[in-house]
N, C-alpha and C positions, 0 to 999 in steps of 0.2 A: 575453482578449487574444489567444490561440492562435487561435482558431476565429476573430478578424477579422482574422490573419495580422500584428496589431499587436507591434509588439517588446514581448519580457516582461523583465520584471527579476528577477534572482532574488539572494536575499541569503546563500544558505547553498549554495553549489550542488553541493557536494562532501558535504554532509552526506547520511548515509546512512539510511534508512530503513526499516522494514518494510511496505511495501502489499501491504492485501491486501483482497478482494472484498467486501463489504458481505457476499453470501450466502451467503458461509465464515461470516464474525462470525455471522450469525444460524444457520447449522447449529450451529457450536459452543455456542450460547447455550440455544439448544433442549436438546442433551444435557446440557448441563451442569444445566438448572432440572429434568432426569429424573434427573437422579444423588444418589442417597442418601449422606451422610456427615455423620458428628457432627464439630463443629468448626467450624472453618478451614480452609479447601482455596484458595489461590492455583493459578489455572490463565488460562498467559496466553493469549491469543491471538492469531496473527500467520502468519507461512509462513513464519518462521522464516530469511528470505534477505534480504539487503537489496540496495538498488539506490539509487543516488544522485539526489537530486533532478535536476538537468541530464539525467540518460539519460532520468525518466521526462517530462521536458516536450520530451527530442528524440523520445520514442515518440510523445509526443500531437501533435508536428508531424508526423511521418511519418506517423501515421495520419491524418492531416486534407491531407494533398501538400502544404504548404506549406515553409517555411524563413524563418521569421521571426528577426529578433535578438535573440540572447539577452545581453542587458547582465548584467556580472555585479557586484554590490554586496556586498562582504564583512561579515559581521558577525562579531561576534566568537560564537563558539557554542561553551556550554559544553560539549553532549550532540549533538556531531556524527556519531555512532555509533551508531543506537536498531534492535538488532532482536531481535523474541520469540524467549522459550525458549520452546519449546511441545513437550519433550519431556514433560514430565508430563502435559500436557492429552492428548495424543497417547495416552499409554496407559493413563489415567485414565477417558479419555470413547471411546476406541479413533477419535479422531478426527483427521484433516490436512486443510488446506486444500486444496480441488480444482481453484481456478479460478485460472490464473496469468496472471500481473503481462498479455501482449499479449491472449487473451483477454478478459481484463478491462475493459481499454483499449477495447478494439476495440467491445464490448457498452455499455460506459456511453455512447463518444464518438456510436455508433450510435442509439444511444434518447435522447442528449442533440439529435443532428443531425435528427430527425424532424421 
């Protein structure tokens, strides 16, 4: 709907989230299927920041120049607050995510606009 500059609706828009790069998840996936340990080992993955739904569909209008409307439809949300602990993973797998939230944006919306 963004990239036809058609108005979006969004139902949780203050709900907060953790995004994070596709090719963080698979670095951290990678260490983590090299890491030796007997057991059970939870090790979450995320960047550990969150950012609200609305800021990142104003990011992905900004980066496309547009200014479409954004309708907003509340729902009721249990879990309007979701973001990783990823200090374990962090000194576990001695790993963090590299690529942030405009970066990110910018490469997906770029290879999605080709």
């Amino acid at each position: 709907q963004i990239s036809k500059n058609q108005s979006i609706t969004l139902e949780a828009p203050e709900s907060v989230r953790d995004f994070i790069h596709v090719e963080d998840v698979v670095s951290a996936f990678v260490l983590a299927c090299g890491f030796k340990h007997k057991g059970f080992l939870a090790l979450n993955v995320g960047t550990g920041c969150g950012l609200s739904v609305c800021s990142v569909a104003r990011k992905i209008a900004l980066y496309n120049k547009i200014n479409p409307k954004i309708k907003i439809k509340k729902i009721n949300s249990l879990r309007d607050y979701v973001i990783a602990d990823i200090s374990n993973t962090s000194k576990v797998l001695t790993w963090n995510p590299r690529v942030s939230i405009d970066n990110g944006l910018k490469s997906t919306l770029e290879s999605y606009f080709l």
